[in-house]
Structures are given as structure tokens and as C-alpha cells.
N, C-alpha and C positions, 0 to 999 in steps of 0.2 A: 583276351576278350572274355565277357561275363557277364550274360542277362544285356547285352548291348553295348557296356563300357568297359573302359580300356581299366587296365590296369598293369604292372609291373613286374618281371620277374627276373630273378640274380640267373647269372647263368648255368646255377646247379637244376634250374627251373620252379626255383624255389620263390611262392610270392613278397616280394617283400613292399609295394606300395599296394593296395587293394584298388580292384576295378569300381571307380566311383566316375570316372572322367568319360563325358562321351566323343573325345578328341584329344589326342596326345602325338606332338612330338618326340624323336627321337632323344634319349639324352646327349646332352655337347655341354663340355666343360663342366660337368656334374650337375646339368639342371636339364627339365624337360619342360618347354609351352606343354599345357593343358587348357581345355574348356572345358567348363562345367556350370552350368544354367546358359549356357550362349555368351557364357563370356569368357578370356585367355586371362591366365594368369601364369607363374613362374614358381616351379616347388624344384627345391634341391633334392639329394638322395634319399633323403629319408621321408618325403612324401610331403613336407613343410613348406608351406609359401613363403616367397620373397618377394615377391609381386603377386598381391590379392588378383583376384580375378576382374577385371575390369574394361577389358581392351576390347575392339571387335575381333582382333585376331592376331598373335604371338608367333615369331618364326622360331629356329632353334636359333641357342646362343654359338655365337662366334666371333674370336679375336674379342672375349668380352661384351660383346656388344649382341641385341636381340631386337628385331624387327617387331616393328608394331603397326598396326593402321587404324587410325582415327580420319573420321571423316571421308575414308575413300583415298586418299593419302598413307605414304609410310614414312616412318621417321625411325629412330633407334634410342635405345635406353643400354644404360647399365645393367648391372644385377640387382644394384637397390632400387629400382624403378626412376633416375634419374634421368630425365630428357637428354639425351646426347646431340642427337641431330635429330632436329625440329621436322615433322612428317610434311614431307615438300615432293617425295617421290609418287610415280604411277606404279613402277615395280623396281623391286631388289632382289638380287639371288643373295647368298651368303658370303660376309666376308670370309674369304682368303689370303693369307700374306698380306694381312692390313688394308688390302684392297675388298672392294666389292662394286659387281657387277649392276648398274641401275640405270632404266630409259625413261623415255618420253612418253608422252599421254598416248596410248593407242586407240582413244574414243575421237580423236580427232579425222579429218583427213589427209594429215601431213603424215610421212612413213614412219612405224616406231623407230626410233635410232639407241644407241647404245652407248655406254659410258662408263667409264670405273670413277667412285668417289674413294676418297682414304677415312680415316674413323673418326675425323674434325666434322666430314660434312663434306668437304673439300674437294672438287670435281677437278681429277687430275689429267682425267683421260677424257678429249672433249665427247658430246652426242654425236659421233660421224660414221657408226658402223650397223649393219645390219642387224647384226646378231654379234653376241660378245658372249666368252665364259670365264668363270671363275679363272685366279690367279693358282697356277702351278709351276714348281723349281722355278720362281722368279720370271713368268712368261705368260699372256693373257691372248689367249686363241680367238681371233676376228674376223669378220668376215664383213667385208665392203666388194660390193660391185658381182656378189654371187661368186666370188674367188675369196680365200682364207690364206689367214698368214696369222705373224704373232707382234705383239706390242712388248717392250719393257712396263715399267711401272712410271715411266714420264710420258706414254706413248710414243715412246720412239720406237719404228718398226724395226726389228730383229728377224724376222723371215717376213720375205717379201711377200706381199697380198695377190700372188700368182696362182695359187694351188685352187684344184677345185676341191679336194679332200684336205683336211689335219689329221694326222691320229695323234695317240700322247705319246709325250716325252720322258 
């Protein structure tokens, strides 16, 4: 940080992108979301856009793929700025093992529910769980009915949804 914005540095602590940005993701897969004027765009490691700045707001990239939200909706892009999955979501966490974490409108009064889509779009694991987290060593930790257990990546349950705690695996 500098004068308010973000900027970049190697780990010898050495700058190597200059604090211009007043919002920055983490780097994933050698690129970082940045805002700059109020809008998200996508620069690789050498500080160069691949995606101009133009979004209301960029996640980090992962599994390829980088969250975007347009109109209050999120959908996904490539790294060339190409539409992948059309922004149809309320929320996404990040893919993992080609899966990712996505629910239901939470402005409604029906309960948020939870859901893994794969990186087509493709909602493999249906909206039935409370809370869901990312995909780890092939297993997605859920939680229905205030008790946790775990899914494969068809939703077939692998530890029973008995536990009141998960820890990791």
C-alpha cells in the first residue's frame, strides 16, 4: 500500500508492479483482479492487462476460470475475457478441483441453499445444503439440517451428514 493504493511486490520485497490500484486480488495462476476508477480488470505479472478494467467486480482466477458480476449476478470468463458461464449466480466461492461452490438468491425469503457447479456451468451437486465449501483431496464438506458431513463430486455422500463439527482432511 502507497498514498491509498495497492501495489505489488516480489518476495525479496522488491516493487515490481507500482501501487496505482485502489483494490487487488491475490495473485492465482499468474494473474491478480484489480480495480482502478471503480472498475475490475485482469493484469498478468508484469503489471499488463488481459482483461481492460471494466466489470463491477473480478474474483481471483482459478481452475482458469475468474468470476465476474454484471448486473448483480456472477458468471465466469476465461483469461482472454471470454464469457464461460453466462452470470446466472447470487454467489460463488472459487473453483476447486474443477468444482465450485454457488447458491441461491439470499434477498428472497426462501433459505440460502448451496450447490457445486463444474466449469461448463453445469450444476452437479443440487441447491439442498445449508452451507457448502470448496472441493478438497476430492471431497466437498456440507452441511444440511445443522449437522456436516462430506459429498464426492456427483454428490454422493462419503461421510454421513451426522457430525455437528468437520475438521480437514
Amino acid at each position: 500500500m502507497e498514498n491509498g493504493k495497492t501495489g505489488f511486490r516480489d518476495l525479496d520485497g522488491n516493487i515490481v508492479i507500482k501501487a496505482i490500484y485502489e483494490s487487488a486480488e491475490m495473485f492465482s495462476e499468474n494473474h491478480s483482479a484489480v480495480e482502478i476508477d471503480g472498475k475490475w480488470g485482469l493484469i498478468n505479472e508484469n503489471g499488463k492487462y488481459v482483461i481492460e478494467p471494466q466489470f463491477d467486480f473480478l474474483g481471483g482466477l482459478h481452475n482458469g476460470l475468474v468470476s465476474f458480476r454484471q448486473n448483480e449476478l456472477i458468471g465466469f470468463l476465461d483469461v482472454s475475457g471470454k464469457v464461460i458461464i453466462e452470470p446466472k449466480f447470487h454467489w460463488v466461492d472459487e473453483f476447486s478441483e474443477e468444482l465450485c461452490v454457488v447458491s441461491t438468491d439470499w434477498k428472497t425469503d426462501e433459505p440460502r441453499l448451496y450447490g457445486y457447479i463444474d466449469t461448463t456451468g453445469t450444476l452437479v451437486v443440487d441447491f439442498k445444503y445449508q452451507h457448502a465449501l470448496k472441493f478438497e483431496n476430492g471431497i466437498g464438506k456440507v452441511e444440511l439440517n445443522n449437522l456436516w458431513g462430506a459429498v464426492d463430486k456427483n454428490g454422493k455422500e462419503v461421510i454421513e451428514i451426522k457430525h455437528k463439527y468437520i475438521s480437514e482432511f
